[in-house]
N, C-alpha and C positions, 0 to 999 in steps of 0.2 A: 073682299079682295080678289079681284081678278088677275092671277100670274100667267103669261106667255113663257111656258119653258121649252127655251130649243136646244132639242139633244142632235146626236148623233151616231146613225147606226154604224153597222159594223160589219157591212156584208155579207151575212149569214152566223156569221160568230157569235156564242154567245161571249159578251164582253162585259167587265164586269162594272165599267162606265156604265154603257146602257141598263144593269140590272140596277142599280145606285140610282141611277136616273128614273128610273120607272118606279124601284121601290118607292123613293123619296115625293114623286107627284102621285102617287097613287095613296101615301099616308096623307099628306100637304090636304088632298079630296075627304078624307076624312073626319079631318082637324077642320073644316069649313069653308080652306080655301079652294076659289075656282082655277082649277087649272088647266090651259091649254100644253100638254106633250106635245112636242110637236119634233118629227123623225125631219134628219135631214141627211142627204148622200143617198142612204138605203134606210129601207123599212127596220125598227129596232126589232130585235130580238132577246128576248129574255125568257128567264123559265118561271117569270110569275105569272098571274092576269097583265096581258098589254092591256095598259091604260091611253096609250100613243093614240093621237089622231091618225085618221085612214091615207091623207094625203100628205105625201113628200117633198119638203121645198131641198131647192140647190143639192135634185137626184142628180145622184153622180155621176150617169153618163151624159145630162145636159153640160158639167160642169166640164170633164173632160173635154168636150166636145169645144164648147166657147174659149177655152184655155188652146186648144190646137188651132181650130179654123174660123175666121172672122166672121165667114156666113153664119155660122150658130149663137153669136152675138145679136144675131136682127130678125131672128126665124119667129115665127106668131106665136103667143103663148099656145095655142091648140097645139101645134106638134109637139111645145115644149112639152104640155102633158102626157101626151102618148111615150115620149121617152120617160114620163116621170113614172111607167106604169112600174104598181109592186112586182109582179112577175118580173118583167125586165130586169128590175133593178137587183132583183133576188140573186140573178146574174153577175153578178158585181163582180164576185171576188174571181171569176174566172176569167172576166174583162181587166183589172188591174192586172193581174199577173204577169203581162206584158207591160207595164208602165215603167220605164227606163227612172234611174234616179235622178237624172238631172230634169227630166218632166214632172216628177213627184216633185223636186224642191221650186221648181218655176208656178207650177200651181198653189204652194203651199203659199209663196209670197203672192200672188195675186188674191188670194180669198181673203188673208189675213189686211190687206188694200182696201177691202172693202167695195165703197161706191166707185173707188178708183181703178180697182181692177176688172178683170177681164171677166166676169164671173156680177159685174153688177146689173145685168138684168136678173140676174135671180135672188140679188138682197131687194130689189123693185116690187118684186112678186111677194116676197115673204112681207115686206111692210105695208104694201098694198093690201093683201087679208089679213093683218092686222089692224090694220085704221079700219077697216070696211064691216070686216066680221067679227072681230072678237073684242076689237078696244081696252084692253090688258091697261090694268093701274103699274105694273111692274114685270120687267122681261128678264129672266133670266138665261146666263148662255151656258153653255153646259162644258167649256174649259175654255181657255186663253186663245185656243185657235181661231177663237170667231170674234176676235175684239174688233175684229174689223167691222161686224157688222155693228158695232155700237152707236154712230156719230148719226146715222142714217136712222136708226132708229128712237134716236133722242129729239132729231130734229122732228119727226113727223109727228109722236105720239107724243111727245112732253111727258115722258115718266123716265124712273129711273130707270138704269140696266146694271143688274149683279154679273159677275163671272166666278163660276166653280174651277177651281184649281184641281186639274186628275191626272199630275202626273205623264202632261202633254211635253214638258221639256225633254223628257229622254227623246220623244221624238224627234224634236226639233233639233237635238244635238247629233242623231245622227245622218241628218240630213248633208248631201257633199258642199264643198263651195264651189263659185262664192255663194248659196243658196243659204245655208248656214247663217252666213252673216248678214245677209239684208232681211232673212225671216226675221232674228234677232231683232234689229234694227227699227224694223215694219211694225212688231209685234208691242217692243218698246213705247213707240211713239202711239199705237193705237191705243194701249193701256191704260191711259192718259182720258180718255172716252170714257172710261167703264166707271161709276159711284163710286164701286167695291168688288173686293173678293170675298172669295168664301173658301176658307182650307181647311180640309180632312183633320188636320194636325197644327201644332204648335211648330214641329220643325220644318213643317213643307212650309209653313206660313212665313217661317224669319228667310229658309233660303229662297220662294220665290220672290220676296220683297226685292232682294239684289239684284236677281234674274230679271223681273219685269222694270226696273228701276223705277217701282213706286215704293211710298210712305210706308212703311210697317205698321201705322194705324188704317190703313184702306182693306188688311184683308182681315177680317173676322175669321175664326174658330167655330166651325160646328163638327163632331167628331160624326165619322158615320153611324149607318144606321142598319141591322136588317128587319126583314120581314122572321119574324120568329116562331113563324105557323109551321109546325111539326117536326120542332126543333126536341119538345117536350119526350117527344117519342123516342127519342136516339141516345146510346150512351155507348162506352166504349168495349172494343171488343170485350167477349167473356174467351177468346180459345186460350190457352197455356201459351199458344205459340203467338209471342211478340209479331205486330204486323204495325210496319212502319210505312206513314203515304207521304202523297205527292198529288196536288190538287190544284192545277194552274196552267196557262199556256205553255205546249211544251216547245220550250226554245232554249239559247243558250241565255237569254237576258235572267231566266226563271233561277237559273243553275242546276238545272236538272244532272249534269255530268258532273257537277261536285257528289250528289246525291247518290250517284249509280257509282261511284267512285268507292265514297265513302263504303257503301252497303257491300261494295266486295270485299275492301278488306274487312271489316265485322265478320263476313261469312271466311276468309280464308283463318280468323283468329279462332274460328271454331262458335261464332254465335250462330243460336238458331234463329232466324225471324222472317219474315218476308216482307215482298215489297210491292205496294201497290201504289197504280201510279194513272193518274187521271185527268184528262184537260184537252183541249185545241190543240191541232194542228196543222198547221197552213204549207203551203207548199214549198215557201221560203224555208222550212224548217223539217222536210220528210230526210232529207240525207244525215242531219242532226241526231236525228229519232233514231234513224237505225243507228246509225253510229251508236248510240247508248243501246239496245235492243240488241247487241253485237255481243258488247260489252256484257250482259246479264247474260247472254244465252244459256250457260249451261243448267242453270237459275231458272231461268222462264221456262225452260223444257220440262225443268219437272216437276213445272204448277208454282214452284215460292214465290216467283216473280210472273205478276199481271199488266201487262196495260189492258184497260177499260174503255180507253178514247174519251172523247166530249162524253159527257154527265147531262141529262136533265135534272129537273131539280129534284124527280123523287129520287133519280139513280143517284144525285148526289150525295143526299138522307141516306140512303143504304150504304155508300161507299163510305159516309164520316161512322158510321154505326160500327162498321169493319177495325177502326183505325185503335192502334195503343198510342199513338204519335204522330205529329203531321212534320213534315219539313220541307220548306221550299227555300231554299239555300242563295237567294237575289244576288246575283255581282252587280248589280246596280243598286242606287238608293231609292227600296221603295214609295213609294208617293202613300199607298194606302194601304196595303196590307189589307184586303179585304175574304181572302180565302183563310188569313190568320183566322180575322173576328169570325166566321164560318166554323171552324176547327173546335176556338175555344166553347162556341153555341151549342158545339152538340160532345161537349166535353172531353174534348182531344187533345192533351196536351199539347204545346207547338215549341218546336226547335225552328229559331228564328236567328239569321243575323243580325246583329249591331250595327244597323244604319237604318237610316230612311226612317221608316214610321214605325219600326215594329220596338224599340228601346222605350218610349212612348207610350205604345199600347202595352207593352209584356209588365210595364209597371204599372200602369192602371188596371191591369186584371189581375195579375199574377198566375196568369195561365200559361206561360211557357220557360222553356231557357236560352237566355242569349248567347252565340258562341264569336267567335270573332270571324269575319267576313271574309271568303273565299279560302275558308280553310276547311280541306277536310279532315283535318286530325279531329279539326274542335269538332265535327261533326262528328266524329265513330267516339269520342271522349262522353260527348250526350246522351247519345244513341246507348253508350253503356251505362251510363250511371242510370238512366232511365230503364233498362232492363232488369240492373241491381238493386235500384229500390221501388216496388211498388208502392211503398209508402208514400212516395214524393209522385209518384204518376197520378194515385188518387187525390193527391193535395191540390196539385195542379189542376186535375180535372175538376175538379170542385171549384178550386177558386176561380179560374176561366169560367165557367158554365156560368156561376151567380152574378159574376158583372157583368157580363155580357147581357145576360136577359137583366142585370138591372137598370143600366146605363148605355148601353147598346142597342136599342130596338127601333125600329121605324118610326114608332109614335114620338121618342123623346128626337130623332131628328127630326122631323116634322114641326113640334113643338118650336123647337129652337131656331129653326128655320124659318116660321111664320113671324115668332119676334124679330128677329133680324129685318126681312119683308117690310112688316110696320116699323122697325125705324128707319129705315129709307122712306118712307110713305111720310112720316111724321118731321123730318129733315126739311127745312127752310132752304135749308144750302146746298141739298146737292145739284152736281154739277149740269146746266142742262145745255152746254155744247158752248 
């Protein structure tokens, strides 16, 4: 089985899409099938082995470029490649930084257009070394923002195209109008292209059926997956003194200021513990950061409270190793929860809201507690009762740790993933344009 999987990087970020994506073709290669990764925008970044091909389709400053001025629509592929260089594109994130919202939403509906939009000499290129070079029995796209490229590549290769669902509609929602609602609209009608989905979860699954307005039998269930290489190593803090984290991009969608909220009142109730706090941060989001960084000061002054910044993977290992409890407190409805499944792997209990995916997971592991969403009462209520009984923090750690490495690991998504793969393969009827 030869799979085409087109991801998408993340401008330098480690993103936790792109590690999903790389873990999952880099197991997929192990389990026997062939798989082409293939980065698109910017080169992917992760903190495992890149498994990703060397060469970038639809680099993002071609795309930009073709989205603003018609000349970059008809320029020779040779320049195209030169602006496709890794270097440049590595560039990325300080090149957007400047992209106005109503140019981010005008682009967003032209890619999602596909062959239609402003941006299809570079779905020409990407199907081009595919018929030429690789000839993939099945492509998969790495979330709903690229269904555009679907129709284009059904026509030429006659195989199916899967789409991964990661939690791209918050996106898409906060995109302004009318941008908003013709993404919508675009996204809807290209849907319609793709075999099938593929969801994290049972509940991303029922709510984007509504969202993309397809069939609730088109998106299959495969739950993630990690890499669980020296996971075995890590167990929870041993000091007396409770040390409570925070391991995610830090912005306001994370909740991170429910988080820094909660933790001072604990400390003005007279608890002892600390707080360590670790993830991205982009420039949209440095006035944020201090804002919370303000808020801890007198706390971070005297060592209780750390930020760490971005984590590589072993800094990551070490930081979950530190941890008596994780918390990322989401005011939005997670998609995947995947720094949860991270926490419960190296036996860290987790204080989770009640939405999105983590209600889901917290029952299939039984590795954390759920509190009610954008509250921080419920969050200092956990945060105590977790202090008060060790007994239920070890319970917890245990029970998270054992599902996780049983039903959580790269090989069983892989596995699952490759049957899926073969029943598209083995399907008389799907759709081929």
């Amino acid at each position: 089985m030869r799979v085409a999987y087109i991801a998408a990087g993340a401008a330098g970020m480690y993103c936790g899409s792109c590690i999903h994506d790389n873990t999952l073709a880099a197991a997929l290669i192990r389990h026997g099938v062939e798989v082409a990764l293939l980065p698109t925008y910017t080169p992917l970044r992760t903190d495992e082995k890149d498994v990703s091909g060397r060469r970038v389709f639809y680099g993002g400053i071609n795309v930009f470029l073709q989205q603003k001025l018609g000349l970059f629509r008809h320029t020779p592929r040779r320049l195209d490649r030169l602006l496709d260089g890794r270097w440049l594109l590595g560039t990325l994130s300080r090149f957007s930084a400047s992209t106005s919202a109503a140019d981010l939403g005008a682009l967003t509906v032209s890619v999602l257009q596909g062959e239609e939009g402003r941006q299809k000499k570079e779905l020409a290129k990407l199907v081009d070394w595919l018929a030429a070079e690789f000839e993939p029995d099945l492509v998969q796209l790495t979330n709903s923002m690229f269904v555009g490229m679907a129709r284009r590549l059904k026509e030429t290769l006659a195989v199916p195209v899967v789409c991964a669902l990661q939690g791209e509609d918050l996106f898409l929602d906060r995109l302004i109008e009318p941008y908003r609602a013709r993404a919508l609209a675009t996204l809807r009608a290209r849907a319609a292209d793709v075999d099938g989905f593929i969801a994290p979860n049972t509940r991303y699954a029922d709510a984007m059926a509504g969202y993309l307005a397809v069939p609730r039998e088109w998106i299959d269930v495969v739950p993630l997956g990690l890499n669980l290489d020296g996971y075995s190593e890590v167990a929870t803090s041993g000091s007396e003194e409770f040390t409570l984290g925070y391991l995610a991009r830090i912005c306001p969608e994370k909740g991170l200021h429910l988080l820094v909220e909660a933790y001072a009142l604990l400390r003005q109730r007279g608890c002892r513990l600390r707080l360590e706090v670790a993830g991205f941060l982009g420039r949209r989001d440095r006035d944020y950061c201090t804002e919370q960084r303000r808020r801890l000061r007198r706390w971070e002054e005297a060592g209780e409270v750390v930020f760490h910044g971005e984590v590589d993977r072993a800094g990551k290992l070490a930081f979950l190793q530190g941890l008596d409890a994780l918390c990322v407190p989401t005011v939005y409805r997670e998609a995947k929860g995947r720094f949860a499944l991270e926490a419960m792997a190296a036996a860290v209990p987790v204080i989770a809201p009640e939405h999105g995916a983590f209600p889901e997971l917290l029952v299939q592991t039984g590795g954390g507690i759920l509190v009610a969403p954008n509250s921080v009462d419920a969050i200092v209520s956990a945060v105590e009762r977790l202090l008060d009984e060790p007994e239920l923090r070890r319970t917890l750690a245990r029970s998270g740790r054992d599902r996780v490495h049983a039903s959580f690991g790269a090989e069983e998504m892989a596995r699952s993933t490759a049957a899926l793969y073969q029943r598209y393969l083995n399907r008389a009827d799907w759709k081929t344009g």
